[in-house]
C-alpha positions as CSV (number, residue, x, y, z in Angstrom):
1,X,0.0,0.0,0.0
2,X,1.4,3.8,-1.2
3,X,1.3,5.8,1.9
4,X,3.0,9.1,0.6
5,X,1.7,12.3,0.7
6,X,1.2,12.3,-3.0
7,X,-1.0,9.1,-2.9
8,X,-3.3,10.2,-0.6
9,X,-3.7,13.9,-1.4
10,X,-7.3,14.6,-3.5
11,X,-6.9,15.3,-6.4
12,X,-9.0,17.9,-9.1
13,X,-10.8,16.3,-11.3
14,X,-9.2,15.6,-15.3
15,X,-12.2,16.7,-16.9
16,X,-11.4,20.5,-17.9
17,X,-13.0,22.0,-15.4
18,X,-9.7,22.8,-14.0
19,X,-8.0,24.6,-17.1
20,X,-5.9,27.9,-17.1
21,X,-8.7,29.8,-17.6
22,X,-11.5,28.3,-15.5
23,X,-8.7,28.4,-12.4
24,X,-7.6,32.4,-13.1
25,X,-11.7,33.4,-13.1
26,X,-12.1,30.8,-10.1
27,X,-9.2,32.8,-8.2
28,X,-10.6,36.4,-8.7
29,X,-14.0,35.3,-8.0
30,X,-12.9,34.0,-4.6
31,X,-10.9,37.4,-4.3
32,X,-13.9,39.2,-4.2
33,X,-16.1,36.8,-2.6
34,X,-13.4,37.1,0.7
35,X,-13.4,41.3,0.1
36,X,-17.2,40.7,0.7
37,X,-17.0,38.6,3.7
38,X,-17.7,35.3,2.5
39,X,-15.4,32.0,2.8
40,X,-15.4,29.7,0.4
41,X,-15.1,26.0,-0.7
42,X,-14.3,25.1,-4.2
43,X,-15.8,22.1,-5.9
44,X,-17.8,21.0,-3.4
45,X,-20.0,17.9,-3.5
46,X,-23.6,18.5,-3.2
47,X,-26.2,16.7,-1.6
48,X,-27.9,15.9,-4.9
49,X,-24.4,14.2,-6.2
50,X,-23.5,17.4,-8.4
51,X,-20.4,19.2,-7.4
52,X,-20.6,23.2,-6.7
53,X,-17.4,24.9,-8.5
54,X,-17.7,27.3,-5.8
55,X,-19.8,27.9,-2.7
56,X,-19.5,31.2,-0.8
57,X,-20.8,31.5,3.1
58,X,-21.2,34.7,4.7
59,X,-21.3,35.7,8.3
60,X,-25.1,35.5,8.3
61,X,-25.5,31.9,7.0
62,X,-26.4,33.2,3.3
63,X,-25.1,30.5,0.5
64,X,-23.9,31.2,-2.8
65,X,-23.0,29.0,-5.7
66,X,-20.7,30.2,-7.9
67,X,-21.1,28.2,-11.7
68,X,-18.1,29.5,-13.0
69,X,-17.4,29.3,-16.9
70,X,-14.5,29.7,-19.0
71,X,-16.0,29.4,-22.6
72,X,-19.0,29.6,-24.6
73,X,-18.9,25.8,-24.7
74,X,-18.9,25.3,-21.4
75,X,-22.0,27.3,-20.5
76,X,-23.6,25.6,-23.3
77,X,-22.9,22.1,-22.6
78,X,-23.2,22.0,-18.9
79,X,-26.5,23.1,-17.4
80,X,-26.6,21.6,-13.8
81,X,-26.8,25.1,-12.5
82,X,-30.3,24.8,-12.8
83,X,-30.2,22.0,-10.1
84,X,-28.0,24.7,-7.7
85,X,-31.0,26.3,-6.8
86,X,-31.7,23.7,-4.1
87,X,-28.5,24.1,-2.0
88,X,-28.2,27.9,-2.2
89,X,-30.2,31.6,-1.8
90,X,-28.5,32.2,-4.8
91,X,-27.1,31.0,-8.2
92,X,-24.6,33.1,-10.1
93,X,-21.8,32.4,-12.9
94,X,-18.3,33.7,-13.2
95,X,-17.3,34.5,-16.1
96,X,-13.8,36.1,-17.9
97,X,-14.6,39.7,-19.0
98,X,-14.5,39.0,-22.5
99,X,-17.7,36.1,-22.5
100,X,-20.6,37.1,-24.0
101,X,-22.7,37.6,-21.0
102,X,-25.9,37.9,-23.2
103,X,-26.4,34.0,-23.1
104,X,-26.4,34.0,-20.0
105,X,-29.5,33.5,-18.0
106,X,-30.8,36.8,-16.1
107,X,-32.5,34.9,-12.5
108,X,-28.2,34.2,-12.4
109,X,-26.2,36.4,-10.5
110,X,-22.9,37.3,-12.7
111,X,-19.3,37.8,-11.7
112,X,-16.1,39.1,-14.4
113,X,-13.4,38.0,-13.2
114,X,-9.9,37.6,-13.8
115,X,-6.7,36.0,-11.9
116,X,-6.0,39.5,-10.0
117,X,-10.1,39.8,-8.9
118,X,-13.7,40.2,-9.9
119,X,-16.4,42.6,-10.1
120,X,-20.0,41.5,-9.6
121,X,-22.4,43.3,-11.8
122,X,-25.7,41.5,-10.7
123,X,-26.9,39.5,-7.5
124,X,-29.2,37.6,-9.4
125,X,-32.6,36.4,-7.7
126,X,-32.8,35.2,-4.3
127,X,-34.6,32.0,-3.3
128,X,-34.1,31.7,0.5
129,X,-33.4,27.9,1.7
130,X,-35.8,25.9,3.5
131,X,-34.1,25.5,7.1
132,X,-32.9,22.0,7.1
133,X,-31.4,22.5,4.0
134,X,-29.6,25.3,5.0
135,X,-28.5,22.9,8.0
136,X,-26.9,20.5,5.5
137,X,-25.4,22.5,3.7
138,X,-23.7,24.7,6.5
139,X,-22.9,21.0,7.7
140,X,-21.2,20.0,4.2
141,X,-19.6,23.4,4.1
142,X,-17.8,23.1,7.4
143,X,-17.1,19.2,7.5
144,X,-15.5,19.7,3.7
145,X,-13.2,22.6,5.0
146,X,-12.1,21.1,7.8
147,X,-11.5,17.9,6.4
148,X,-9.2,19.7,3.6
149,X,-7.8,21.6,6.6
150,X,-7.3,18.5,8.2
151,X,-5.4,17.0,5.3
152,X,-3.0,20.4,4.9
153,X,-1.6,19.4,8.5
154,X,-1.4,15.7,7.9
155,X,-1.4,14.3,4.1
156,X,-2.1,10.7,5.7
157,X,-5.0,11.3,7.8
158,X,-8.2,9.6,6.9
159,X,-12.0,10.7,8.1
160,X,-15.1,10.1,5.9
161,X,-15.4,13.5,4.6
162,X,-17.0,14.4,1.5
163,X,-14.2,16.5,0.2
């Protein structure tokens, strides 16, 4: 059995969602997400199986998912963020400054962004969470942070988180 650090580390997923691009707007939306008080968790497994690119929590409990989207492409051939209305009071995307926001859907929030930070242009519409689910989700948040905490300090240890 391979016990290195290396071998036990999570890894991102190979499927593109991690490109050059997708990472830079990903970076400058968390930028801003942290100037407006909000931590955040990247690629976070949701309850419903799909996995949040970004999920921001503020002081007061509020929940953002973040869909962010590094081409044309991608927006058009990936449409789970429909489905993130059920794990958050809002839905926005993230977008480089040069995407042609047009397509995009207007109930969204929307973010530019860039490597160096991000401007949001539009909240988007609010659908406040039921209280249990905001429960599960603050719960998935926290355990998901921690356990990536957890695996910073020690590369070997092993909990059932849902990282």
């Amino acid at each position: 059995m391979d016990r290195s650090p290396s071998a036990t580390l999570p890894q991102p997923p190979v499927d593109g969602r991690q490109s050059e691009r997708a990472l830079a707007i990903a970076r400058g939306t968390t930028r801003l997400m942290a100037a407006l008080d909000f931590a955040v968790v990247a690629e976070l497994p949701l309850p419903s199986g799909r996995r949040a690119d970004l999920v921001a929590l503020n002081p007061a409990g509020t929940l953002w998912i973040i869909e962010v989207k590094s081409s044309i492409d991608d927006f058009r051939t990936d449409r789970k963020w429909g489905d993130y209305r059920a794990h958050a009071d809002r839905v926005l995307f993230a977008v480089a400054p040069d995407f042609p926001t047009a397509i995009l859907p207007d109930e969204a929030g929307l973010i530019l962004a860039d490597a160096h930070g991000a401007e949001l242009l539009r909240d988007g519409i609010a659908t406040p969470l039921a209280a249990a689910t905001r429960k599960a989700m603050l719960l998935r948040f926290a355990r998901a942070a921690a356990g990536r905490l957890t695996l910073l300090h020690d590369p070997l240890a092993r909990g059932n988180w849902d990282l």
